[in-house]
C-alpha positions in Angstrom: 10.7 28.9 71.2 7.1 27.7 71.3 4.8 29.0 68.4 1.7 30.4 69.1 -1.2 27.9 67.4 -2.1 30.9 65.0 1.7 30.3 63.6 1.5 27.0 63.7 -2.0 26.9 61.5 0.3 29.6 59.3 2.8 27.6 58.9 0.9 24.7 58.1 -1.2 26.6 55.6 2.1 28.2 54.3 3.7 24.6 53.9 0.4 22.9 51.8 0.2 25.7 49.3 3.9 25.3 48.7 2.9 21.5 48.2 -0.2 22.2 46.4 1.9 24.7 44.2 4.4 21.5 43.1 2.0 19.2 42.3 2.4 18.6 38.5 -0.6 20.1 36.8 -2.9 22.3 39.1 -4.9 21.8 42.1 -8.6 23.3 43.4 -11.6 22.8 44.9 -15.6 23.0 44.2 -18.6 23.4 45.9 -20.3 19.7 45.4 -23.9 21.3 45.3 -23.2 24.4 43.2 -20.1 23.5 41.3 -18.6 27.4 42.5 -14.9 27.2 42.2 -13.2 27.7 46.1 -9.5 27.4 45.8 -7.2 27.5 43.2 -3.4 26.5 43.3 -0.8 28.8 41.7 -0.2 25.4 39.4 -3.5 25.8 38.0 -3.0 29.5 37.2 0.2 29.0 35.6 -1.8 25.8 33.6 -4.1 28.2 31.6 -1.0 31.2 31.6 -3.2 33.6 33.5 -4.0 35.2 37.1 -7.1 34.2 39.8 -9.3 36.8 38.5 -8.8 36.1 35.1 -9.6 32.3 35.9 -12.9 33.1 37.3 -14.3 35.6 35.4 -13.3 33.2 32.0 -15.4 30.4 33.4 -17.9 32.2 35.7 -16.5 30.9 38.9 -18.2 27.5 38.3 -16.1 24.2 37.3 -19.5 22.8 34.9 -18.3 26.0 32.9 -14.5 24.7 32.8 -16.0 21.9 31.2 -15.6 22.0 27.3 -20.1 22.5 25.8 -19.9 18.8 23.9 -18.2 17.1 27.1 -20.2 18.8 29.9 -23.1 16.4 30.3 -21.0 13.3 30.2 -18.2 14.3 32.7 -20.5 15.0 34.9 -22.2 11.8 35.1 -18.7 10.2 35.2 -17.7 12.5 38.3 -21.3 12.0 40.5 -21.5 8.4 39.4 -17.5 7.6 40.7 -18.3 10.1 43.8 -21.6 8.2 45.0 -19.2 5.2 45.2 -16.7 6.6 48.0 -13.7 6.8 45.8 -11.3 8.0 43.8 -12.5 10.0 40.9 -10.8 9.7 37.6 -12.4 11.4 34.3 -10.5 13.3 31.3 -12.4 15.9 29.2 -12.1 18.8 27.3 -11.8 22.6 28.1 -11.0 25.3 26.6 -7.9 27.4 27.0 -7.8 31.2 27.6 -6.8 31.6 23.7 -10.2 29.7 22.9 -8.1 26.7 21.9 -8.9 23.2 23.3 -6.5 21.8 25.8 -7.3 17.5 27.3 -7.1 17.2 30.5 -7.0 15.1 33.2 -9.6 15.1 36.5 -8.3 13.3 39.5 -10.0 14.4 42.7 -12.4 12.9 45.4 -16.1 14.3 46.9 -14.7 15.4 50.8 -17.7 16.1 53.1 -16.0 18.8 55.5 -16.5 19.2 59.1 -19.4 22.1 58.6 -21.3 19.7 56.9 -20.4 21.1 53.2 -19.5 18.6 51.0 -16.2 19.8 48.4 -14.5 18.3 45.4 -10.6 18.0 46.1 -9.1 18.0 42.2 -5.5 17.8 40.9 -6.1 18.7 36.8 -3.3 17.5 34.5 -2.3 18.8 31.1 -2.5 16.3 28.8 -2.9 17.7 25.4 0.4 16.4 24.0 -0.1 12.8 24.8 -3.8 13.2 23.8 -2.6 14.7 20.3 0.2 12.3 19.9 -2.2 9.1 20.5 -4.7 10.6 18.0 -1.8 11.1 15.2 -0.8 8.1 16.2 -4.5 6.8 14.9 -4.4 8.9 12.2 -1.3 7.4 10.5 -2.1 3.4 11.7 -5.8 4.2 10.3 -4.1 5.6 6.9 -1.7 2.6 6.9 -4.4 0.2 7.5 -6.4 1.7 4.9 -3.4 1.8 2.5 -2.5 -2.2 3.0 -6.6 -2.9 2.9 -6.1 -0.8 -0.8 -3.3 -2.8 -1.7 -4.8 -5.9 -1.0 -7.8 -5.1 -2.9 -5.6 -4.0 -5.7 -3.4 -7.2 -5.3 -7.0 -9.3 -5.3 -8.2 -7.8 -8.6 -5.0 -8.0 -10.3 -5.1 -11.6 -8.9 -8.8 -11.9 -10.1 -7.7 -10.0 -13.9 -5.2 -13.0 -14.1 -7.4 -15.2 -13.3 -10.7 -14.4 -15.1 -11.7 -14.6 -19.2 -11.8 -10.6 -20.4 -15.0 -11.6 -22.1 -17.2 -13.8 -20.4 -16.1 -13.4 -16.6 -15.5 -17.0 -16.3 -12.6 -18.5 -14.7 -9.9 -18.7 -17.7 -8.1 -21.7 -18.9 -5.1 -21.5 -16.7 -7.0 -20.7 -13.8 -9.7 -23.8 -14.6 -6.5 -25.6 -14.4 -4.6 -24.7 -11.1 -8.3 -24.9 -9.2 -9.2 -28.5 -10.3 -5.4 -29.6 -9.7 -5.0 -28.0 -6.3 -8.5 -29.3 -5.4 -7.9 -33.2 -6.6 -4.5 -33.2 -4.8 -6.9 -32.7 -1.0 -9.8 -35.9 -2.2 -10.5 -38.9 -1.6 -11.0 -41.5 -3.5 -14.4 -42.2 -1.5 -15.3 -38.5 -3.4 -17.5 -38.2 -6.7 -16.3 -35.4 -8.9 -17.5 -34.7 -12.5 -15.6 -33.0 -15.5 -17.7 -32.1 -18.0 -16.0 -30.7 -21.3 -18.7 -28.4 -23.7 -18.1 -27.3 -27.0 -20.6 -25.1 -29.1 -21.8 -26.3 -31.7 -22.5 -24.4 -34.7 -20.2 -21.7 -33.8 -18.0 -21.3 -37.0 -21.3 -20.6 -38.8 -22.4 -17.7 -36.3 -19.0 -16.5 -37.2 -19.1 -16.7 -40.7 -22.9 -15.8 -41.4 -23.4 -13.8 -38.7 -20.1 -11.9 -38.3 -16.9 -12.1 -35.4 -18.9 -9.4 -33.1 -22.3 -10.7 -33.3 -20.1 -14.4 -32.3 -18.6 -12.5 -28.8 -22.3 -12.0 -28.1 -23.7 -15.9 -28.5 -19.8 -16.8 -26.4 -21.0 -14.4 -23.6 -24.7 -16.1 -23.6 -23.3 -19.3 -24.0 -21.1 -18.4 -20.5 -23.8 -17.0 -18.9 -25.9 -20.3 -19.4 -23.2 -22.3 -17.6 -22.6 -20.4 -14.9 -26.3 -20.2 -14.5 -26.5 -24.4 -14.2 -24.1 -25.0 -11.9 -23.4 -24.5 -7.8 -21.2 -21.3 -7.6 -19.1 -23.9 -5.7 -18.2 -26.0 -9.1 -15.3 -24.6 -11.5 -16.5 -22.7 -14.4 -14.3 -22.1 -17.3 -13.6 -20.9 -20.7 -10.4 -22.8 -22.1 -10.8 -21.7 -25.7 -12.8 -19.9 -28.6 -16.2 -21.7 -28.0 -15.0 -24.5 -25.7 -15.6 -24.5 -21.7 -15.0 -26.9 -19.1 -17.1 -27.4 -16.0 -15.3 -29.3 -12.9 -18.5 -30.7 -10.3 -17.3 -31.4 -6.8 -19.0 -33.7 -4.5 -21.6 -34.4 -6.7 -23.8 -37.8 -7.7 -24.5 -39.0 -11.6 -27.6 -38.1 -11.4 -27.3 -35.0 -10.5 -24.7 -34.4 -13.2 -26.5 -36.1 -16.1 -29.5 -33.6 -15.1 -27.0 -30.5 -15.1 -26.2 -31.9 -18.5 -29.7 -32.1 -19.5 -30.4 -28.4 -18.4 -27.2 -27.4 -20.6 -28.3 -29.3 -23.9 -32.1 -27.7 -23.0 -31.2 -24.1 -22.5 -28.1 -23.8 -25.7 -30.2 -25.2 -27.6 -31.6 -21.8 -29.4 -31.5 -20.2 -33.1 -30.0 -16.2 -33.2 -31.1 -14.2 -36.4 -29.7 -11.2 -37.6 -30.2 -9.0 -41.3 -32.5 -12.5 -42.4 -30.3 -14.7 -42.0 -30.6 -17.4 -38.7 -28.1 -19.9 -36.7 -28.8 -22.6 -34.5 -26.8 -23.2 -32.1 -27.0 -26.1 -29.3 -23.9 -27.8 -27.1 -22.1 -30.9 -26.8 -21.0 -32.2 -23.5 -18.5 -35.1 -22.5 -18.4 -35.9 -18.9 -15.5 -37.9 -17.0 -15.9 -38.8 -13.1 -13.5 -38.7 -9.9 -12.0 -41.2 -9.3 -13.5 -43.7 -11.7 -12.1 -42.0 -15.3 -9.0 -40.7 -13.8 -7.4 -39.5 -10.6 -5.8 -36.8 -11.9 -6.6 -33.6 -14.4 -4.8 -34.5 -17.3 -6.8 -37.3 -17.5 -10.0 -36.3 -16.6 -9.6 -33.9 -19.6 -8.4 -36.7 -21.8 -11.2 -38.9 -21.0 -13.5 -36.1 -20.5 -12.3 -35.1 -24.7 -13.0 -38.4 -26.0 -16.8 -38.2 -24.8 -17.0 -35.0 -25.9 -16.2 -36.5 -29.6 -18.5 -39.0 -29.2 -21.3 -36.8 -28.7 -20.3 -34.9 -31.8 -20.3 -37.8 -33.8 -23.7 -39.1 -32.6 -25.1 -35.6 -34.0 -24.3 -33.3 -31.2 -26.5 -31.8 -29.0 -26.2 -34.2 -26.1 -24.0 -35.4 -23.5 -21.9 -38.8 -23.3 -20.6 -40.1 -20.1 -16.7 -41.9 -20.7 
């Protein structure tokens, strides 16, 4: 039995909302121009828990008001802007829910110019709050374990640093003045120039004594800072006992280390008073050099020491090369 077209167009009708009605998510269409909401899918209803009227009188008819305040502007750029290029539309935002909560979803549609002229959006929406939720506790924790391994590391550093550092001049300590000019000697070359200078204060036991043991830290920390302050941050500056500190040059000339010496001898060389009574204090310097006085630490040191005694015994406050 032949159907009359009327059936057939039934049918038809009958057999795309059926479709329409299976289509994960929810389906509906627009007005391009005015953004008034035409059809809506049984899907979509069952989406947002609620019936047609309900759906339209929530957002005023209109898909801009589907659109969640803060992400209204954007998506609608992102939907005209992939429209005016003749394809598929893609775009996820935010709207929200019947209960005034926010649900993610997902816009997949296409601009359709119809037969009459009027030009329709054709829009499956998609759920995806759970995924959307999941990937951002998924961000939360990495972020909070990233942060946490980032802490760690700083604590491991300072630890590392607290190991490596004199409590009370901030210097690099004798153990660590060690391991740094060994590690670094085992990498040159003999065609390199390094200097090891060896300083002593001279003096010091009187500050102690005359002065007193607190009033001493003080003239060790100012003696420090002077070091550090005459050298490249790139040299090796250390403290390896009471008022004894070891500089280690790399790539450097003699000339340029005999006038680092000079600038040592020129600014320790100053008097401290306290309660009347007053201390000199100056420095006495040996220096050894890379490769010429030794190849390796142990005796740079060595040779480094013996100068060191030389410039005492000449009446300290100098340097003396090995």
């Amino acid at each position: 039995m032949l159907l009359s077209l009327e059936q057939q167009l039934a049918d038809a009708k009958r057999k795309i909302e059926i479709l329409m009605d299976n289509i994960p998510g929810g389906f509906f269409t627009y007005d391009a121009k005015t953004g008034k909401l035409l059809e809506l899918s049984n899907g979509l209803l069952s989406m947002f828990g609620c019936d047609e009227e309900s759906f339209r009188d929530t957002f005023y008819n209109s898909f801009d008001m589907m659109v969640y305040k803060e992400d209204r502007s954007q998506t609608k750029e992102l939907i005209e802007y992939q429209a005016g290029t003749g394809g598929n539309i893609q775009v996820s935002f935010r709207i929200k829910s019947m209960l005034n909560d926010v649900m993610y979803v997902e816009y997949r549609g296409k601009r359709v110019t119809e037969s009459n002229g009027e030009e329709k959006y054709y829009v499956v929406l998609t759920d995806v709050t759970e995924q959307i939720l999941a990937q951002q506790e998924m961000t939360r924790v990495n972020t909070a374990l990233y942060e946490r391994n980032v802490m760690n590391m700083a604590m491991q550093e300072e630890m590392q640093n607290r190991i490596r550092i004199d409590d009370m001049t901030g210097i690099l300590n004798k153990a660590a003045m060690q391991k740094s000019v060994r590690d670094f000697l085992e990498t040159s070359s003999t065609d390199e120039l390094h200097a090891m200078m060896m300083i002593d204060t001279d003096n010091f036991k009187a500050v102690n004594d005359n002065l007193g043991h607190v009033f001493g830290d003080e003239v060790i920390k100012f003696v420090a800072r002077a070091i550090k302050n005459t050298f490249r941050h790139s040299d090796f500056v250390g403290r390896i006992g009471g008022d004894e500190f070891m500089v280690f040059m790399k790539h450097t000339t003699k000339e340029v280390t005999e006038q680092r010496a000079r600038e040592l001898n020129k600014s320790l060389c100053r008097k401290f008073e306290k309660d009347g009574k007053a201390i000199s204090i100056s420095c006495s310097i040996g220096i050894a050099y890379y490769p010429k006085d030794g190849m390796d630490y142990d005796a740079l040191v060595s040779n480094a020491d013996d100068a060191l005694y030389q410039a005492k015994e000449r009446g300290k406050n100098r340097y003396v090369i090995c």
